[in-house]
Backbone as a printed PyTorch tensor [residue, N CA C, xyz], in Angstrom:
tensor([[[-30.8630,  -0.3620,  15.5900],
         [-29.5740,   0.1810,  15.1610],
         [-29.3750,  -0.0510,  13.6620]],

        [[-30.0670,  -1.0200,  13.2600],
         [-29.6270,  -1.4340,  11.6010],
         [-30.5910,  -0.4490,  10.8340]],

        [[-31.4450,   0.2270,  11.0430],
         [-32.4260,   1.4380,  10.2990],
         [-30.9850,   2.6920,  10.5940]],

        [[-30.8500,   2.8180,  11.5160],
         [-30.1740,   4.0660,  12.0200],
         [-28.8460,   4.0530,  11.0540]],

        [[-28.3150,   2.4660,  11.4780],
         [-26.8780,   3.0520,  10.3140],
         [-27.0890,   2.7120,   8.3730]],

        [[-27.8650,   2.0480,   8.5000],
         [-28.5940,   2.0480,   6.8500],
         [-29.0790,   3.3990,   6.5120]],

        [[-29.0870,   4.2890,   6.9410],
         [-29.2910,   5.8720,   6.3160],
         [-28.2290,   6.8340,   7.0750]],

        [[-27.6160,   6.6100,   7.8880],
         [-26.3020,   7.3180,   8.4490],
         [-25.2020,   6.0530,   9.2140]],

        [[-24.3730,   6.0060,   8.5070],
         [-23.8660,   4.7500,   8.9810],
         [-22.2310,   5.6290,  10.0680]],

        [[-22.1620,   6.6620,  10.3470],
         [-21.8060,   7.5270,  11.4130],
         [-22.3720,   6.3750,  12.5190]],

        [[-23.8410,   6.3760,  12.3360],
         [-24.7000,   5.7220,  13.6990],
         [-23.8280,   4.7560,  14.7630]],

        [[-22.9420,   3.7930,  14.1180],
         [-22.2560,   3.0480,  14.7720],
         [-21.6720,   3.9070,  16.0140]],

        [[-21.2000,   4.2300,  15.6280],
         [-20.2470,   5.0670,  16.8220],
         [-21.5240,   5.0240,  18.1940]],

        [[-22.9310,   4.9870,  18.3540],
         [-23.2820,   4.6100,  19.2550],
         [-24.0250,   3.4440,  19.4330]],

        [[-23.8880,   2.8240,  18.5850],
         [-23.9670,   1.4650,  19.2050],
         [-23.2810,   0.3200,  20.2600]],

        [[-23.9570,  -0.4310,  21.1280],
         [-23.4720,  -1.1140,  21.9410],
         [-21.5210,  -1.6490,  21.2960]],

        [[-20.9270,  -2.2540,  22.0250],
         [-19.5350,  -3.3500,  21.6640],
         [-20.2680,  -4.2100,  21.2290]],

        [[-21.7000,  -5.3150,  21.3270],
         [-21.7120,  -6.0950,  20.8890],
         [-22.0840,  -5.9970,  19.6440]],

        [[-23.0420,  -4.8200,  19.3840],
         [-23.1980,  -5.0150,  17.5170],
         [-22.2020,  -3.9610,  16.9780]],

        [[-21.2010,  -3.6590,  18.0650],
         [-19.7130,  -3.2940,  16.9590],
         [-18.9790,  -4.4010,  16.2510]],

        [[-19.4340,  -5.4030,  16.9170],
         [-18.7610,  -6.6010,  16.8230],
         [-19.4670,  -7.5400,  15.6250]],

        [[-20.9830,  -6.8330,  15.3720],
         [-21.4910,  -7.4670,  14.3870],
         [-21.5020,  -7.3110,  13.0670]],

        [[-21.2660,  -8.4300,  12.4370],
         [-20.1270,  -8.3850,  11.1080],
         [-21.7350,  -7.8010,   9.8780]],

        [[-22.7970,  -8.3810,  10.0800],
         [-23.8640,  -7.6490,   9.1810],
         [-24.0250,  -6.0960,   9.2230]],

        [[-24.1820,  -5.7320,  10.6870],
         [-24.4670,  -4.3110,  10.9490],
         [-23.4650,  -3.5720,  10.4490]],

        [[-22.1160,  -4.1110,  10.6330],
         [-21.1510,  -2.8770,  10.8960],
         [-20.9630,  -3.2950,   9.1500]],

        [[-21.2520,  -4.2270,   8.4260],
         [-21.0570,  -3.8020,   6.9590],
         [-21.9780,  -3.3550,   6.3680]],

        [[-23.4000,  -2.7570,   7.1580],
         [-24.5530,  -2.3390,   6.4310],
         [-23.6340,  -0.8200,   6.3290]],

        [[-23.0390,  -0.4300,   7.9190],
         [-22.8270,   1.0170,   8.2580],
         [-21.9060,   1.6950,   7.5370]],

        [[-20.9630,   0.3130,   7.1260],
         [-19.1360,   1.1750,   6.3250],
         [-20.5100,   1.2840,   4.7180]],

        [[-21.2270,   0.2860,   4.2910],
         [-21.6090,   0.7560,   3.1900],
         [-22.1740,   2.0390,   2.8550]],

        [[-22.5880,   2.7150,   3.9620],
         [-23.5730,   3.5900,   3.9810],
         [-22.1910,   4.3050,   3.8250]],

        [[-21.3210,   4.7450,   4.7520],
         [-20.3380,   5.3190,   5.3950],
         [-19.0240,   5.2200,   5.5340]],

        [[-18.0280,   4.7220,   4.5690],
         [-16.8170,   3.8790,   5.0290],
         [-15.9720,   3.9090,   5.9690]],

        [[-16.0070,   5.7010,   6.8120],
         [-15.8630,   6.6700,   8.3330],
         [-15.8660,   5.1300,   9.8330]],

        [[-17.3030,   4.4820,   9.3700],
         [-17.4940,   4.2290,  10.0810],
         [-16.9550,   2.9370,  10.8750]],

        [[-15.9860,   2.7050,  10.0160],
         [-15.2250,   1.2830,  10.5160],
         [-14.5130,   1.6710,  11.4600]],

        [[-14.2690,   2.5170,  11.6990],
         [-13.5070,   3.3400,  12.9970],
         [-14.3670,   2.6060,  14.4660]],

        [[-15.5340,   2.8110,  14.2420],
         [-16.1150,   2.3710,  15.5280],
         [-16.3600,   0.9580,  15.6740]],

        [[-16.0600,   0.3490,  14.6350],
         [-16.3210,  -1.4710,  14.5670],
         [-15.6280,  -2.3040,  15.4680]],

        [[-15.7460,  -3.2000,  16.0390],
         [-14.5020,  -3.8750,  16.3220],
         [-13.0910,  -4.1160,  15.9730]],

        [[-11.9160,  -4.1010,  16.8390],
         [-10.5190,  -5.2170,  16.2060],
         [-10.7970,  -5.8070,  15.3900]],

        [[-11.3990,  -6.8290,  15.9320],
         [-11.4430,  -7.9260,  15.1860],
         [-12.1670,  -8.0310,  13.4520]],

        [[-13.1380,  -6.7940,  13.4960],
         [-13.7550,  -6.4790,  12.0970],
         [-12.6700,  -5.5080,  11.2050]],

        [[-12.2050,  -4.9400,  11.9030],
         [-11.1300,  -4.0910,  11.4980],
         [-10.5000,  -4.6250,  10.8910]],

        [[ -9.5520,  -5.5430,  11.4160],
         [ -8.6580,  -6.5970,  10.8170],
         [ -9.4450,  -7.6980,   9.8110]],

        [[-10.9280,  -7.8720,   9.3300],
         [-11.9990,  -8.7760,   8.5080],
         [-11.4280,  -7.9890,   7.1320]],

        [[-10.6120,  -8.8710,   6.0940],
         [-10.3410,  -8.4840,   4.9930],
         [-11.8080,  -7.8760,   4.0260]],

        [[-13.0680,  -8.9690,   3.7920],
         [-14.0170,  -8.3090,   3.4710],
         [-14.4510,  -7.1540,   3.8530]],

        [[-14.5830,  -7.0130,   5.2010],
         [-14.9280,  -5.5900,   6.0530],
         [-14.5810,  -4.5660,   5.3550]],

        [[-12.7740,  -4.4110,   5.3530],
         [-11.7950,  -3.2540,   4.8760],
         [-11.8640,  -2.8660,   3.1760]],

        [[-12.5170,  -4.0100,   2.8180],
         [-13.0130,  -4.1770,   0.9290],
         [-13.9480,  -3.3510,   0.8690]],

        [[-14.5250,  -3.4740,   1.8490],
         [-16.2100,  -3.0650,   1.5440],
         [-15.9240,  -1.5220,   2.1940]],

        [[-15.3520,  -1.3910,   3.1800],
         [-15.1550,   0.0930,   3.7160],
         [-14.2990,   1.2100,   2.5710]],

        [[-13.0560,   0.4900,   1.9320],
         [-12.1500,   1.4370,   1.0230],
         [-13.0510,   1.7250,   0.0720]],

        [[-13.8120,   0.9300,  -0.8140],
         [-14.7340,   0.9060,  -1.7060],
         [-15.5070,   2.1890,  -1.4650]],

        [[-16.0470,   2.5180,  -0.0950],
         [-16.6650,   3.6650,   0.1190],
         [-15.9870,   4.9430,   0.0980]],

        [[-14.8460,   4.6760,   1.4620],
         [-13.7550,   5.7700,   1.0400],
         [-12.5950,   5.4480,   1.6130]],

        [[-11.4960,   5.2760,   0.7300],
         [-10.1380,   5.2690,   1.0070],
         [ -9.7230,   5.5780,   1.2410]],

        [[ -9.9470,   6.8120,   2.3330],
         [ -8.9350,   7.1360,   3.4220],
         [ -9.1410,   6.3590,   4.8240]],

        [[ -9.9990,   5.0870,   4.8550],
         [ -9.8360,   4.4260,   5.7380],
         [ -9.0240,   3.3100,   5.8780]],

        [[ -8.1610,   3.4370,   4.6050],
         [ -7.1820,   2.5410,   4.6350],
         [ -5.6060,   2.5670,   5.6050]],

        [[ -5.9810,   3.6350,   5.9420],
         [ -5.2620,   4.3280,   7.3980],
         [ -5.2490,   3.7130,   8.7550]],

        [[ -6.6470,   2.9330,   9.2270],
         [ -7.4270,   2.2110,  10.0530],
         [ -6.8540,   0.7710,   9.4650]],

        [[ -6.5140,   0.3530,   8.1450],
         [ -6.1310,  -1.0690,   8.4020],
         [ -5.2570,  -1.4130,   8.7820]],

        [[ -4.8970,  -2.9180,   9.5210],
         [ -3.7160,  -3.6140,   9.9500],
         [ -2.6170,  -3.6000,   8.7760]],

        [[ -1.6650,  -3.5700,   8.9190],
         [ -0.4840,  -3.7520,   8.4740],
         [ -0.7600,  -5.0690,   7.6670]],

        [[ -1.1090,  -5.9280,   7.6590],
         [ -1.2460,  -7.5220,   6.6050],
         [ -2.1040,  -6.8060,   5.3090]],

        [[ -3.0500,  -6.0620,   5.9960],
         [ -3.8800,  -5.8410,   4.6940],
         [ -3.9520,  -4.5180,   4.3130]],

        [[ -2.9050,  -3.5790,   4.7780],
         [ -1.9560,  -2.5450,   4.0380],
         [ -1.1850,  -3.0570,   2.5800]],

        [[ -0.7980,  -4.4850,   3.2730],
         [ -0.0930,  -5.5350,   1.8570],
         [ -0.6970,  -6.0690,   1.0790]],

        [[ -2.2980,  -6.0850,   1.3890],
         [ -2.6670,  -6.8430,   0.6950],
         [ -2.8810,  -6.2500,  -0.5460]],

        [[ -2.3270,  -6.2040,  -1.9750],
         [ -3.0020,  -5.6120,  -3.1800],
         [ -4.5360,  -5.3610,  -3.5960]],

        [[ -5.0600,  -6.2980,  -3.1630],
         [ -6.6780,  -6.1070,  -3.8440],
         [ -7.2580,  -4.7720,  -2.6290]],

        [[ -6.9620,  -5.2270,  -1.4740],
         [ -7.3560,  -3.9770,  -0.5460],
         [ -7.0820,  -2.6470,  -1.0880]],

        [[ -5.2810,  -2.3490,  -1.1080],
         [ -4.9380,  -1.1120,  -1.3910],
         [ -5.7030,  -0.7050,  -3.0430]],

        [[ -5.8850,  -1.8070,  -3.9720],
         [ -6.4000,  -1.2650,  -5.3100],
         [ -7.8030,  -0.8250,  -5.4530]],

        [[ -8.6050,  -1.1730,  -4.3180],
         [-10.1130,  -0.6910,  -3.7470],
         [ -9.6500,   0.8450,  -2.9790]],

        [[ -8.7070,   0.6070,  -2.1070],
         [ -8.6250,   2.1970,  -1.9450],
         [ -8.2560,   3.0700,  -2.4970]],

        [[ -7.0100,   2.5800,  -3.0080],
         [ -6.6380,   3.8000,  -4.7040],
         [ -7.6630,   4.3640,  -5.3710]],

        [[ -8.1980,   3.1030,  -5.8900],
         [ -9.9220,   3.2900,  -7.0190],
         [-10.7460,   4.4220,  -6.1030]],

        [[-10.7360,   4.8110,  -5.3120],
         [-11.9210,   5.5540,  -4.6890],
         [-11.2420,   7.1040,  -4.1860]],

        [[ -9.6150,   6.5460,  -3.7390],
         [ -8.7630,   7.9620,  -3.0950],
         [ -7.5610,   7.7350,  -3.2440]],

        [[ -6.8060,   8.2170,  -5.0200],
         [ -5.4560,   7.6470,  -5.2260],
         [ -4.3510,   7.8870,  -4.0890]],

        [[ -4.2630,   9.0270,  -3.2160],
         [ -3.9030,   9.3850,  -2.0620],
         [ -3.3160,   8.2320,  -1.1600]],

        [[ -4.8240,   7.1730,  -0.8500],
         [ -4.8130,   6.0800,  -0.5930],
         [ -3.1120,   5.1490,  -0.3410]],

        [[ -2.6090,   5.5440,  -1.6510],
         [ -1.3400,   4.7860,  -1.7050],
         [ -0.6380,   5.1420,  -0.6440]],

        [[ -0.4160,   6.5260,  -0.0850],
         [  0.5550,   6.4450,   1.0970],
         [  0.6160,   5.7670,   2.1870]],

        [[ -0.7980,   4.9790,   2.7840],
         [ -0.8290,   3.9080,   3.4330],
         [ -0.6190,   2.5340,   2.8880]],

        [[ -0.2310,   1.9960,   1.4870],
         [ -0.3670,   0.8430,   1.0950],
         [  1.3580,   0.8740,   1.9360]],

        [[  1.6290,  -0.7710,   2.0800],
         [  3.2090,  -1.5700,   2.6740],
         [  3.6140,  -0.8350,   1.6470]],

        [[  5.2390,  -0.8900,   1.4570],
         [  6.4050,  -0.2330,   0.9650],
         [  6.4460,  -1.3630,  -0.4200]],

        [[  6.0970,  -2.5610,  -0.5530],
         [  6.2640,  -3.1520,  -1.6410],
         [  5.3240,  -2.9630,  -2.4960]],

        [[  4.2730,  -2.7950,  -1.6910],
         [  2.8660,  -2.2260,  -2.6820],
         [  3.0430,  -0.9120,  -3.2890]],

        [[  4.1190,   0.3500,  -2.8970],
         [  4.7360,   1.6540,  -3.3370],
         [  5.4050,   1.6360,  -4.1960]],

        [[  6.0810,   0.4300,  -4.1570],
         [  7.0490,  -0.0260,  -5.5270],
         [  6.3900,  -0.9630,  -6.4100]],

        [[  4.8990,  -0.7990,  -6.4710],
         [  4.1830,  -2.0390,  -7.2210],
         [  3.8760,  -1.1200,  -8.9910]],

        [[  4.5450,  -1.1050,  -9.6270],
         [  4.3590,  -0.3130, -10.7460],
         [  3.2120,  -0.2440, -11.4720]],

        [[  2.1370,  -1.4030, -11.5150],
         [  1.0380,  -1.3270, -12.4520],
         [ -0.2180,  -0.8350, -11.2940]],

        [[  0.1340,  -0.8920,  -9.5810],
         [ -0.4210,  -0.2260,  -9.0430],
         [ -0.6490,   1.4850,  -8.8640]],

        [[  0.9310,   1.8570,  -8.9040],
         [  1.3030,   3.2810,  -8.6230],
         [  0.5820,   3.6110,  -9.9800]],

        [[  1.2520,   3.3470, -11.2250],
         [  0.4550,   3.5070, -12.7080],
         [ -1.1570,   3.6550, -12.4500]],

        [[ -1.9250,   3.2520, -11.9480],
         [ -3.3260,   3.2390, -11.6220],
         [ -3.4270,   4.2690, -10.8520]],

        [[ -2.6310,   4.3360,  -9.8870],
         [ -3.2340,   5.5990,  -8.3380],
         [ -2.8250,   6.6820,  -9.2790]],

        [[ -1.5050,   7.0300, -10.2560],
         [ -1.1990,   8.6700, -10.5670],
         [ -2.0900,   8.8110, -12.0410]],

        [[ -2.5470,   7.4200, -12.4930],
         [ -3.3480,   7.9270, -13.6310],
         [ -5.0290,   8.4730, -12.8660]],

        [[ -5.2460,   8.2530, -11.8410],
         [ -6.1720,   8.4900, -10.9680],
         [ -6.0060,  10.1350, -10.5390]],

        [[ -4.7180,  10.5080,  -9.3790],
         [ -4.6040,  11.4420,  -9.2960],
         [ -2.9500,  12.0290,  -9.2150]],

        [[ -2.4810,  12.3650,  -9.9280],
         [ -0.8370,  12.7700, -10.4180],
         [ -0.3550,  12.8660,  -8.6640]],

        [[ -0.9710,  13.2590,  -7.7240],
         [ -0.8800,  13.8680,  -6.1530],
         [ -0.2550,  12.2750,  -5.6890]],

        [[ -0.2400,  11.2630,  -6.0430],
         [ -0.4200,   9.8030,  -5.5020],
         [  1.8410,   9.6140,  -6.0470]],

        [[  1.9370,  10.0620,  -6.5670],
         [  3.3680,  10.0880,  -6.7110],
         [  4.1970,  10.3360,  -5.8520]],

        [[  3.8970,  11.3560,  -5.2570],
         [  4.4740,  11.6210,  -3.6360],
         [  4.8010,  10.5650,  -2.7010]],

        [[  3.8760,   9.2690,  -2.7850],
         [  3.7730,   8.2370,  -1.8800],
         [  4.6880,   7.2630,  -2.3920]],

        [[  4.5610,   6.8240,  -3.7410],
         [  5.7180,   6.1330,  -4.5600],
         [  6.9690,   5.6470,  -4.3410]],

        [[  7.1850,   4.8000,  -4.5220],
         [  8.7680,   4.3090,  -4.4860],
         [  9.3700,   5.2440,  -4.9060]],

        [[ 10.6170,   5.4990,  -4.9590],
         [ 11.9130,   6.4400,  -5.4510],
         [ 11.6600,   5.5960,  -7.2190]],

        [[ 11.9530,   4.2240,  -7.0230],
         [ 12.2540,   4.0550,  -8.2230],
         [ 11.0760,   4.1740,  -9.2050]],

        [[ 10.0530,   4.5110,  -8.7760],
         [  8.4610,   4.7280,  -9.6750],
         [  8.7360,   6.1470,  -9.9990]],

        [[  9.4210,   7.2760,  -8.9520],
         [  9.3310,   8.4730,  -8.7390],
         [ 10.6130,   8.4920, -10.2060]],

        [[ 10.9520,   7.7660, -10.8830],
         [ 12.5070,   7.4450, -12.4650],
         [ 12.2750,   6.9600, -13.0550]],

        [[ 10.7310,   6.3890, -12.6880],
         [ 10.2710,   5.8220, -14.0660],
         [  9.1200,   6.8060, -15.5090]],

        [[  9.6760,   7.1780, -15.9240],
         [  9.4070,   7.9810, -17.4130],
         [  8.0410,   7.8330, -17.5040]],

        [[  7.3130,   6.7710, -17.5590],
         [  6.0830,   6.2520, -17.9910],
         [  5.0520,   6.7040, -16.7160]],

        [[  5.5480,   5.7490, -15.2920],
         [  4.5460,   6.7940, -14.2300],
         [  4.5690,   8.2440, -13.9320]],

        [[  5.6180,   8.7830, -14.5910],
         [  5.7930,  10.3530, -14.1550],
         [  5.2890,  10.8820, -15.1400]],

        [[  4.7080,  10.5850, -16.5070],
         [  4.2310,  11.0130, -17.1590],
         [  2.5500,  11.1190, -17.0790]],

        [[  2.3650,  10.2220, -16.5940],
         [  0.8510,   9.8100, -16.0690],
         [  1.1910,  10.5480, -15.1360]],

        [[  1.7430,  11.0410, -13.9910],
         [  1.0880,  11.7400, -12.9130],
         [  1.0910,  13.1310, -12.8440]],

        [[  2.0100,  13.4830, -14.4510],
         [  2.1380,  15.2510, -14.0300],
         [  0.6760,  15.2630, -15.6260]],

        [[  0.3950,  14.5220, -16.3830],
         [ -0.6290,  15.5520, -17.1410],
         [ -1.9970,  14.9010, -15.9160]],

        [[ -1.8240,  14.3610, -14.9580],
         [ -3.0110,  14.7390, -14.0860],
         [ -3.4870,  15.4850, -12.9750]],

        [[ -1.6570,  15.5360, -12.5060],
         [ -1.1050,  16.6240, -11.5590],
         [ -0.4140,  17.4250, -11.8350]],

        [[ -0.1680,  18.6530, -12.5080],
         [  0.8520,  19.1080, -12.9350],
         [  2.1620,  18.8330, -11.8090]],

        [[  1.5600,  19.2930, -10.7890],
         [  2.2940,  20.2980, -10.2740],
         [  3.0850,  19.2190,  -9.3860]],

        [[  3.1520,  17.0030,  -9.3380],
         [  3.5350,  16.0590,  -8.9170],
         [  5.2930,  16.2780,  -9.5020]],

        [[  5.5010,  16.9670, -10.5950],
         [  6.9150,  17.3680, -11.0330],
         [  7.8640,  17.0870,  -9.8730]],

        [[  7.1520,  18.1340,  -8.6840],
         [  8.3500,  17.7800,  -7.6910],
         [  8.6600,  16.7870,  -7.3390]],

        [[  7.7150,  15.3500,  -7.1580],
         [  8.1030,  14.4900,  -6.9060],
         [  8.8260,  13.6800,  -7.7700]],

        [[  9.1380,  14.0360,  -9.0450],
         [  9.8680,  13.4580,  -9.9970],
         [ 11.0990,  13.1580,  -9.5240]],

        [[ 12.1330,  12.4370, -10.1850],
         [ 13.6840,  12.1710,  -9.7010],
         [ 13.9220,  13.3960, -10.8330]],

        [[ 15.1150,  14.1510, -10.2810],
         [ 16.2060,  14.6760, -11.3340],
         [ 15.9930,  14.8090, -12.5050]],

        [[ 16.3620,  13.4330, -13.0430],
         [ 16.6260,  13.1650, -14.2310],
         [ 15.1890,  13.4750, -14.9240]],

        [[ 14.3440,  13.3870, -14.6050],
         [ 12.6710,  13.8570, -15.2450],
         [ 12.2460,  14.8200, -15.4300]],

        [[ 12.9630,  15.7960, -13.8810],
         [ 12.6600,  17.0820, -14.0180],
         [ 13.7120,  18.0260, -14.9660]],

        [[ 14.6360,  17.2060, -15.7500],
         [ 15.3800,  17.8460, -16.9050],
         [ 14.7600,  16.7840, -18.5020]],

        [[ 13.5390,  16.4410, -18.1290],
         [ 12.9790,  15.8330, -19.2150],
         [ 12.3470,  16.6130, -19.8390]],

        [[ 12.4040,  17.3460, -21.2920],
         [ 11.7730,  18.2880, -22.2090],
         [ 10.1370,  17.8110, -22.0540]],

        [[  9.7000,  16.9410, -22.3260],
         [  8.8300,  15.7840, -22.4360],
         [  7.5220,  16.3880, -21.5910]],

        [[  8.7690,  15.5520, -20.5350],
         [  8.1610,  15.5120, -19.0470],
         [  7.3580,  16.9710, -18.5780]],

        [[  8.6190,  18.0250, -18.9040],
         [  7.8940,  19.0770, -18.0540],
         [  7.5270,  19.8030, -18.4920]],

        [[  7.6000,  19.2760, -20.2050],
         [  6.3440,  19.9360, -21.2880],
         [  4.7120,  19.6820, -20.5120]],

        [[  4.6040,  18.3090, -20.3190],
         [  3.4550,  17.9600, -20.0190],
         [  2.9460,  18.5910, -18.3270]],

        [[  3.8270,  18.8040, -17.6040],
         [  3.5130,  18.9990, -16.5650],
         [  2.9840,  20.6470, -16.3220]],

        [[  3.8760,  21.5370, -17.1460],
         [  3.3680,  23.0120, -17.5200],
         [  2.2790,  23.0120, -18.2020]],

        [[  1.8150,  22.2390, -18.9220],
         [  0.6130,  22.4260, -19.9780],
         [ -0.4400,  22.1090, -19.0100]],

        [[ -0.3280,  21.3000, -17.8120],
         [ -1.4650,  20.7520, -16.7530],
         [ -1.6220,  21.9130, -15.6540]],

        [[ -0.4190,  22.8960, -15.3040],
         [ -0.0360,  23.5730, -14.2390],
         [  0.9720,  24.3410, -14.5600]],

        [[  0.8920,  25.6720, -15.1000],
         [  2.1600,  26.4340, -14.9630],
         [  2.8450,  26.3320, -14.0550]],

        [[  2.4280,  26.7400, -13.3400],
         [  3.1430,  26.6660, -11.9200],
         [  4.3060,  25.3120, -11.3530]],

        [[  4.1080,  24.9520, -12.3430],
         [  5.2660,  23.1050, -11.9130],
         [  6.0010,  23.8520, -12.4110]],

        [[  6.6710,  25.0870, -13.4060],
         [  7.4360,  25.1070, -13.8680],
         [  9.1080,  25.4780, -12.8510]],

        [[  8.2820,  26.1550, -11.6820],
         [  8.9600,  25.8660, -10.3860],
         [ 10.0230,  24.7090,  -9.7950]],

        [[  9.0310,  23.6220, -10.4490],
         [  9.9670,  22.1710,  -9.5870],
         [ 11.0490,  21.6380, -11.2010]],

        [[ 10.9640,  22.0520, -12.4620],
         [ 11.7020,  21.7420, -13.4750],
         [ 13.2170,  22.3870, -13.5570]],

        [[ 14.0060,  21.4930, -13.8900],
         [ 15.9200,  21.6210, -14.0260],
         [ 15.6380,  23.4570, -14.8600]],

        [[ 16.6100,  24.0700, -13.9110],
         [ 16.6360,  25.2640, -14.2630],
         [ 16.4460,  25.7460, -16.2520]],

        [[ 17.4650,  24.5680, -16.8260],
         [ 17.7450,  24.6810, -18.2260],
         [ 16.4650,  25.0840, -19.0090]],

        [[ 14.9850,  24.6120, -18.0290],
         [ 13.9460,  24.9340, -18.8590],
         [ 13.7410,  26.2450, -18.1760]],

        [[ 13.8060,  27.3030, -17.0170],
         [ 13.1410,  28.3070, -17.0850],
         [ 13.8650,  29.0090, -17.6390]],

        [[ 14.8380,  29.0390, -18.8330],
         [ 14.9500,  29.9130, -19.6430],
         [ 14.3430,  29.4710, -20.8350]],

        [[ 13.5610,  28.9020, -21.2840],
         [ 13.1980,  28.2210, -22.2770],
         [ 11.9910,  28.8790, -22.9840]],

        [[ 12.1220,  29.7020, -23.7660],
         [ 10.6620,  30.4970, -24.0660],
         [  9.5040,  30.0320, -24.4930]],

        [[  9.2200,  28.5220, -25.2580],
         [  8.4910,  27.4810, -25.3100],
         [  7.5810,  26.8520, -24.1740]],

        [[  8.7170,  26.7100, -23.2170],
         [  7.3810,  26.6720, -21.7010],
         [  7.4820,  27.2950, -20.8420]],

        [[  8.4740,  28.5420, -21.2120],
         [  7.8760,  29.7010, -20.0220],
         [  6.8720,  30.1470, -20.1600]]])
């Protein structure tokens, strides 16, 4: 089984419960595969290294972790790093973690959506997430989306944000 998931680490999924349960194999398989922690044990599931080594591969398996290590920062900043997305599974304090969210929308502007309200008013992350997303505008508060600034930068990334900006700019012949 350890040849099989060292070049397709999918493989787990038929392996016995007992080498689901095995903490070498099933981290040869998330390396190969990060999919594959799905078929690992509870108990590996919940193995903080395990979930390190799996987001690292791909962070949308941060979906699959327990709730403790949803909280845990270094986890969610391994899954950001790989799938800023990632953030919509980090705990609610980790959403309001500003030098985190700052990392996931300078990653991908799309990661704003997941954000605290109060990240979604802060000037500085909304600026980072619309020249990488234009089109994250919508998730802006109000007050941003009547920011000259703001939805300068977000039209220059995506016309099309010009949609989610305070009416005052679509008459504006500068960024229409």
């Amino acid at each position: 089984v350890l040849e099989a998931v060292k070049t397709e680490g999918y493989a787990l999924k038929y392996a016995s419960d007992t080498l689901k349960a095995d903490r070498e194999l099933v981290l040869e398989a998330i390396r190969e595969d990060g999919r594959a922690l799905e078929f690992a044990s509870d108990t590996l599931k919940a193995d903080r290294e395990v979930m390190i080594e799996a987001v690292r591969n791909d962070g949308t398996v941060l979906s699959d972790a327990s709730d403790t290590l949803k909280a845990d920062r270094e986890v969610v900043i391994e899954a950001v790093k790989k799938w800023a997305q990632a953030l919509q599974y980090a705990s609610d304090t980790l959403k309001a973690d500003r030098e985190l969210v700052l990392e996931a929308v300078k990653l991908n502007g799309a990661a704003l959506e997941y954000a605290d309200d109060s990240l979604k008013a802060d000037r500085e992350v909304v600026l980072e997430a619309v020249k990488t997303w234009g089109i994250s505008l919508q998730y802006a508060s109000d007050t941003l989306k009547a920011d000259r600034e703001v939805v300068l930068e977000a039209v220059r990334n995506y016309g099309g944000a010009l949609q989610y900006a305070s009416d005052t700019f679509k008459a504006d012949r500068e960024l229409v």
